[in-house]
N, C-alpha and C positions, 0 to 999 in steps of 0.2 A: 635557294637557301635550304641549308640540312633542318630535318624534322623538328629536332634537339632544338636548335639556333631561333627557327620559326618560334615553338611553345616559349621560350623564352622570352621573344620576342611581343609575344600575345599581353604575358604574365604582365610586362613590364609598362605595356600602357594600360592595363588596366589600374596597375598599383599607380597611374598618374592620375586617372579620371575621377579620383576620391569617392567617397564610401557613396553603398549605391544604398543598402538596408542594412537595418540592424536587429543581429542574430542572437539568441545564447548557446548557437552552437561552438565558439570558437571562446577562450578567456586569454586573454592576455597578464598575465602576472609580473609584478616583482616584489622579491621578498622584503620582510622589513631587518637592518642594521640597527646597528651602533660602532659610535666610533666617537673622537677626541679632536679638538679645536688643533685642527695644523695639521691631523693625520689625512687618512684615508679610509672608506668605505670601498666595498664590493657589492653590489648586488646584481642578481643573479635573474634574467629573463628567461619566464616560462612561457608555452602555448599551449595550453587545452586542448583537444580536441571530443567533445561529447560524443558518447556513444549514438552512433548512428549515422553522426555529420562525415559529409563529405570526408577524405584526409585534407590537409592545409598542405598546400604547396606552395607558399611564398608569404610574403608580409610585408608591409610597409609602416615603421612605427617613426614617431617623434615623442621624445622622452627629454623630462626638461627638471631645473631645479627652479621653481616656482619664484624662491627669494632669493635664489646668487650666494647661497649658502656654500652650495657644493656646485664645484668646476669640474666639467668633464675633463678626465683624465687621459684612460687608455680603456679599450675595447679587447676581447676574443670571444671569438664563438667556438661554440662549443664542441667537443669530440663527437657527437651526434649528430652534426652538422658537416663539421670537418670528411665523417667520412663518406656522404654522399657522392656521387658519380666516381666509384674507385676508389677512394682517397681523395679525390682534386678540390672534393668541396662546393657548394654551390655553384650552379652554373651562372647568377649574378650575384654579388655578395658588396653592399657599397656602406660601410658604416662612417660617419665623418662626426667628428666633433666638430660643435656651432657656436662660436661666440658673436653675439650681433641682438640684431633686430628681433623682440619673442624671448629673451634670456639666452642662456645659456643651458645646450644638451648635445643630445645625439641624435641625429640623423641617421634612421637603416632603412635599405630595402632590400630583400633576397630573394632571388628567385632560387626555390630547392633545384631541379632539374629532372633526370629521367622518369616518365611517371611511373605510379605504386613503387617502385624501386624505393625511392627519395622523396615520399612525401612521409608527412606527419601522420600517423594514422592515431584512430581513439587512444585518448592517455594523456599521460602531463608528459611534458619534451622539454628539459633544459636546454637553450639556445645562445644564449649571448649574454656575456658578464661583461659589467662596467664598471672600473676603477675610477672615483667622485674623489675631488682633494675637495678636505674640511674648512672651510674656512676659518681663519685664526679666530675669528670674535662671534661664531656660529652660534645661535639660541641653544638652548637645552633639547628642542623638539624642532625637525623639521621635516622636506619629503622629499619624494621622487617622482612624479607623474608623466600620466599621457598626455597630450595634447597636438593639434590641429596649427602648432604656432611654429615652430621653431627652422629659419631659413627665410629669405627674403621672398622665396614663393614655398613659401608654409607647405610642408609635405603630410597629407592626410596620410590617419594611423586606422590600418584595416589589415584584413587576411584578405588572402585570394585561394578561394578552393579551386580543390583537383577539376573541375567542368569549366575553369576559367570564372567563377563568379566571385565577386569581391562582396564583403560584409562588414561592419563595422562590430568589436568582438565584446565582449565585456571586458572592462578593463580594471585592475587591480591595484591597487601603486604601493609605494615602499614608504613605511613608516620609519621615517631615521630619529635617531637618539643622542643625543651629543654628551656624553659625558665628561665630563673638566676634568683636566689632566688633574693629578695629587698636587694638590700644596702642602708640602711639607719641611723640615728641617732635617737634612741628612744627617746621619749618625746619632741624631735625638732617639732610639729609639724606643724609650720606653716615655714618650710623647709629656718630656716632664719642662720644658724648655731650658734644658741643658743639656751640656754635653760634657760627659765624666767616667768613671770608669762603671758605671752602674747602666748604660749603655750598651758596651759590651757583654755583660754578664748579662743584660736583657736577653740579648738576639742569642746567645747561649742557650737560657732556658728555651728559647722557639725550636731553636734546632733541635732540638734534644725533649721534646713537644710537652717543656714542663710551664710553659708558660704561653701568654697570648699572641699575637700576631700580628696586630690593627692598625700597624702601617710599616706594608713593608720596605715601601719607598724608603723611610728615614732610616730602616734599618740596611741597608742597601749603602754601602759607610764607600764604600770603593767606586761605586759608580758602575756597573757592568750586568746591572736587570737582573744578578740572582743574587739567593742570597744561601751561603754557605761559610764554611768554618774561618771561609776569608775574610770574610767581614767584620767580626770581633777581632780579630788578629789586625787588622787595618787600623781600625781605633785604638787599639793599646797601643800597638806603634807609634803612630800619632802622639797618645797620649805622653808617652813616655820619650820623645823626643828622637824615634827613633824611623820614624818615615812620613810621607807628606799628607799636605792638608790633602780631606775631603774633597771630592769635585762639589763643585757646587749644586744646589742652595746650600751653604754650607755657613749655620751660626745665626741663620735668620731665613725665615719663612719664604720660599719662592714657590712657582708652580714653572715646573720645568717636565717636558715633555719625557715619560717614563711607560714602559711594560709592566710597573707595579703597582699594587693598588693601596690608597691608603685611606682606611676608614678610620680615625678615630676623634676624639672628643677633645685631644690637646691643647697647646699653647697655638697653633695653627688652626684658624677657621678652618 
């Protein structure tokens, strides 16, 4: 067996034999999001490595969504990763999304490969981003964490350093945020609960920054997430019988999934 293949080979049952001690020389992180019921989240996996400690040459995490909140999506690791051994990338690299037994996450283990070459040495190391779908009826507040569960033989969540010794790391988790999409009435925009030519001249005065802004959704009259000279021109249209209804919520209060944001005090909770 070549040198490479053997280390590799070493890494990889150790990252089975589950954590032996726990260190602070390794931090496992991920950062905290925000995002919208039915959308999507990214967050973003880091590895510490404190000054002095070993480099980290491989890992084994289990990352899970506690309440079924958020569905693993899709997984990349990252350009820092990628370009170890040449270009080719880790020499074992196994990330799987897990629906089952333990909730629902992600399964990783990686063996970096050629040593000091491709190991982590002191510093923060971006590694592996994971794309989370929001569940449609998701709380206001929820998370992302580690855990010792996820897989019908539950894969322990450790580093394995450069001497082959495994450690269990401190671990960090992601605060997620759920914000509700706007509920609004489109083309209401100056949030009076109608719709009229007063309206238009609203989203006039914003363009033209003589007036407020506080929801841009309803002023959003065409449906297409910006909002520009097209949008009072869409409403007059309308108005005057000269082009089509508004895409919907349109005439009554919906909460329809939008890139806009709408803060105000209106006819709409």
């Amino acid at each position: 067996m070549h040198a490479r293949s053997l280390r590799s080979a070493t890494l990889l049952v150790l990252l089975a034999l589950g954590p032996l001690s726990a260190q602070a020389d390794y931090t496992v992180s991920l950062n905290d999001v925000s995002g919208a019921p039915g959308g999507t989240v990214t967050t973003s996996l880091h590895v510490e490595v404190a000054a002095g400690a070993l480099p980290c040459a491989g890992f084994a995490l289990s990352i899970w969504s506690p309440d079924d909140q958020l569905t693993p999506f899709s997984s990349a690791v990252s350009p820092t990763l990628m370009a170890f051994n040449g270009g080719a990338g880790p020499d074992h690299l196994h990330i799987h999304t897990y629906f089952g037994q333990g909730g629902v996450g992600f399964n990783m283990a990686i063996v970096f490969g050629t040593p000091a070459l491709d190991w982590l040495p002191a510093g923060d190391h971006h590694c592996v981003d994971m794309v989370w779908q929001v569940a449609d009826g998701a709380p206001s507040y929820t998370s992302i964490v580690f855990c010792d569960c996820i897989g019908s033989t539950p894969l322990a969540s450790e580093i394995v350093s450069s001497d082959g010794s495994s450690s269990v790391p401190a671990f960090v988790p992601s605060n997620v945020t759920i914000n509700p999409s706007p509920v609004f009435f489109r083309g209401d925009a100056n949030s009076d609960g109608t719709f009229n030519i007063a309206d238009p001249v609203f989203t006039l005065f914003y363009l033209f920054s003589f007036g407020p802004g506080d929801c841009l959704a309803a002023m959003d009259a065409n449906g297409d997430d910006v909002i520009n000279v097209a949008d009072p021109l869409y409403s007059l249209f309308y108005i005057n019988s000269l082009g089509p209804v508004p895409p919907p919520p349109f005439l009554q209060c919906s909460e329809h999934l939008t890139g806009l944001s709408c803060h105000t005090t209106g006819i709409c909770p």
